[in-house]
N, C-alpha and C positions, 0 to 999 in steps of 0.2 A: 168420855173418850180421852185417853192418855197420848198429849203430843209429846214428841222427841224431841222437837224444836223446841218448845220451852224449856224442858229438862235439861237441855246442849247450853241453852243462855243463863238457865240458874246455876249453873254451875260454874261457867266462867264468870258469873259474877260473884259466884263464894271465892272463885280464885283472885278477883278484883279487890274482895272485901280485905282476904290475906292478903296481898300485898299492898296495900291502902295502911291497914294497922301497921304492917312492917314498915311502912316509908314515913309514917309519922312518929313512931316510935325512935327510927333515928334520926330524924329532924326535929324534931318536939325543941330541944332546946336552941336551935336557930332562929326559931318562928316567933313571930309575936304572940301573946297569950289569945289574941280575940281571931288569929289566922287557925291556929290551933284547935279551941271551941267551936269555929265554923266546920273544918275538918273532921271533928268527932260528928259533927250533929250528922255532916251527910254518910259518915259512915253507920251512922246509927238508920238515918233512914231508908241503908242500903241493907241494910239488915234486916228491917223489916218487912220490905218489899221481897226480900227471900223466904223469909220464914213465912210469910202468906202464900209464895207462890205466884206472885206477879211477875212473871217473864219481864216485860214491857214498863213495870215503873222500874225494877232494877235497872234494866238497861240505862233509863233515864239519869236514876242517880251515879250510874257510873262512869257515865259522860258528864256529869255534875262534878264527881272529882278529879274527874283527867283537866276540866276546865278550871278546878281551884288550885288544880299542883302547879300549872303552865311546866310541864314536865319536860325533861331531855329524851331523846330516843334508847337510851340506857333504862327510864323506867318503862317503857312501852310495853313490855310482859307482865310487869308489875299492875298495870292498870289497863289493860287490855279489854278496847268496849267489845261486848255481845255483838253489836250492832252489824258488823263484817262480813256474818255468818250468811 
């Protein structure tokens, strides 16, 4: 059976992913090298969790990097959790 509700949160969370890479990609040389490496890893495991198709761990890792950026209301689109819906 094919839910909407998952497909609605995989996808805000590929849109999470983009703008994840995009918000480190211009911070990368502010950061320290081991903030950076942490930052890739959960982007990697947000990846993963999409490409399996896990609604629900994505979610997880996307609240995993809204909590490592400590972000301004300016990123809030950029890393917008699932979780809302």
């Amino acid at each position: 059976m094919f839910n909407w509700k998952n497909r609605r949160i995989l996808k805000q969370c590929r849109e999470s992913l983009h703008g994840g890479r995009k918000w480190l990609r211009l911070n990368r040389d502010l950061l320290p090298d081991k903030q950076v490496a942490d930052f890739q890893a959960k982007l990697d495991a947000l990846e993963v969790s999409i490409k399996a198709g896990q609604a629900k761990e994505a979610a997880a890792q996307v609240d995993k990097l809204q909590d490592s950026v400590g972000r301004s209301e300016e990123h809030t689109s950029e890393l917008q959790s699932p979780c809302n819906l």
